[in-house]
Every structure is written in structure tokens, then in C-alpha cells.
N, C-alpha and C positions, 0 to 999 in steps of 0.2 A: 372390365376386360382384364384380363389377368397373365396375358402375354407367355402363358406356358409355365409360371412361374410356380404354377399351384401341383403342375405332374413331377414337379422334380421330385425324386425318393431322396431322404435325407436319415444319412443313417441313425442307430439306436444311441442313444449316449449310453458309455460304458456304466455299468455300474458302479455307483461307489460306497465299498465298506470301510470305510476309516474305522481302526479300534482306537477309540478313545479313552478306552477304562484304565489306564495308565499315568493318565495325568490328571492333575492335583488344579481346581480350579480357582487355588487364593492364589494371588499374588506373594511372589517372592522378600523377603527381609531384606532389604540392604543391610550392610554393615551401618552400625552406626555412627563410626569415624568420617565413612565415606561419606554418607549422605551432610551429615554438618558442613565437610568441606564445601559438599556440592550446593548446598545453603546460603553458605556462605560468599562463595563466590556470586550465586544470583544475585543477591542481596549489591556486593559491590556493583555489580553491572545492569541495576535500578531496576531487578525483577521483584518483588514483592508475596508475600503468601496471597491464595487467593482463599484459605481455610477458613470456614466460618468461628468466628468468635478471635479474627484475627485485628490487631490494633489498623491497620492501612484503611481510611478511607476516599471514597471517591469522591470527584470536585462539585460533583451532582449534574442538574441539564446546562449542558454548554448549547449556548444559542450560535448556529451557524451566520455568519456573516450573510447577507442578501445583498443580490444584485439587482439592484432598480433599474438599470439602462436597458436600453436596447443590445442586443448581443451579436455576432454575426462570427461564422467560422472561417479561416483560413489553412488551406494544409499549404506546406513548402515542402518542396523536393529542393535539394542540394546537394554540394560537394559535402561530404562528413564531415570532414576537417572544419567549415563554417558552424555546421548544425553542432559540434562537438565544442565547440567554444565558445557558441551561446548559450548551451545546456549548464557550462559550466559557468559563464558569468552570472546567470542566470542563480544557479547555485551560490554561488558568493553573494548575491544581493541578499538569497537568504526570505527572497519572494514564494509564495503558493502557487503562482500559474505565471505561463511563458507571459501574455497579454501584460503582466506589471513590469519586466522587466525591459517590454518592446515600447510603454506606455513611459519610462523614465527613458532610455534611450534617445524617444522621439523629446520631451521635454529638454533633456537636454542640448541637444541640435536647437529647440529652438531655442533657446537661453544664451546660444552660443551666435547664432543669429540676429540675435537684441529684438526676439518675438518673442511676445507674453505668451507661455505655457499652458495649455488646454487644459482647465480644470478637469480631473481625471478621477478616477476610483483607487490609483495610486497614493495621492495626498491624504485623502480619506482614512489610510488606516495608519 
């Protein structure tokens, strides 16, 4: 069923002649002052050549960490101001995912408690 949508007239697309024969299809010379500086600064700010036959190599296959547990999602809705300064403690811990930083948290409280600590995927790394 096509609910009418097939009668609509839909106008011609304009033509298009672009003149092209004008432009030059190599790419442009930098200056070569500019580009060393521009080099150079990548280099200070830990960018690297990626040009073949270049000295930089890579670390080879990094094995991702695996999660053995059971898993389970939680969303929180909150005031910003809360969710903003656990993003950033969070931050400072200097952890991968919210779950490490709610996982030392809770640790915490209980330690503070004088209850042994739930062996966790926190200690683990």
C-alpha cells in the first residue's frame, strides 16, 4: 500500500555543469619552514609519522581485559551537580568505567564499617 506517496510529482534536479578544467589535481607545496614547524610541534604533542619506512613502532596485539562476572545495567537520573562530581571523582581515580569507582566507594564504606570488602574486579587490576 503506498498511501499516495507514489502520485506525488517530484521535481527535475537542476542540471549540473561544474567547469572543472581549471583546476590542478596535485596537491598544493607547503612551505618548507612551515610544515617542519608544523612537525615539529606534532611530534612535541606525542603525534608521530605514520609514513612508511618510518622509525615509530607499534606495541603489537594488546589483549583486552575480560570480564568473567555476571554483569547487570543500572541508569541514574539526578541532580547534575551530583552526576558532575562523580564523573569527576571518577576521573581522578583515573579508573575505565563508572562500576570501578562505585565498586571502591562501596569498599570503602564498608572498611569504614569494620566489614570485609567484597572481593571485586577493582583489586584485580
Amino acid at each position: 500500500m503506498s498511501f499516495g506517496f507514489d502520485k506525488v510529482k517530484r521535481p527535475n534536479p537542476p542540471e549540473r555543469n561544474l567547469d572543472l578544467s581549471g583546476l590542478s589535481m596535485k596537491a598544493p607545496n607547503p612551505p618548507v619552514e612551515k610544515e617542519k614547524k608544523a612537525l615539529a610541534k606534532g611530534e612535541k604533542l606525542g603525534f608521530s609519522s605514520r609514513e612508511p619506512g618510518s622509525a615509530a613502532t607499534g606495541q603489537g596485539r594488546v589483549e583486552r581485559r575480560r570480564q568473567h562476572t555476571a554483569s547487570r545495567s543500572i541508569f541514574i537520573k539526578g541532580p547534575e551537580a551530583v552526576l558532575d562530581r562523580f564523573v569527576a571523582y571518577t576521573n581522578e581515580l583515573g579508573v575505565d568505567a563508572y562500576w570501578q569507582a562505585l565498586e571502591k566507594l562501596l569498599n570503602e564504606k564498608d572498611s569504614r564499617a569494620g566489614r570485609e570488602s567484597v572481593p571485586g574486579m577493582f583489586e584485580a587490576h
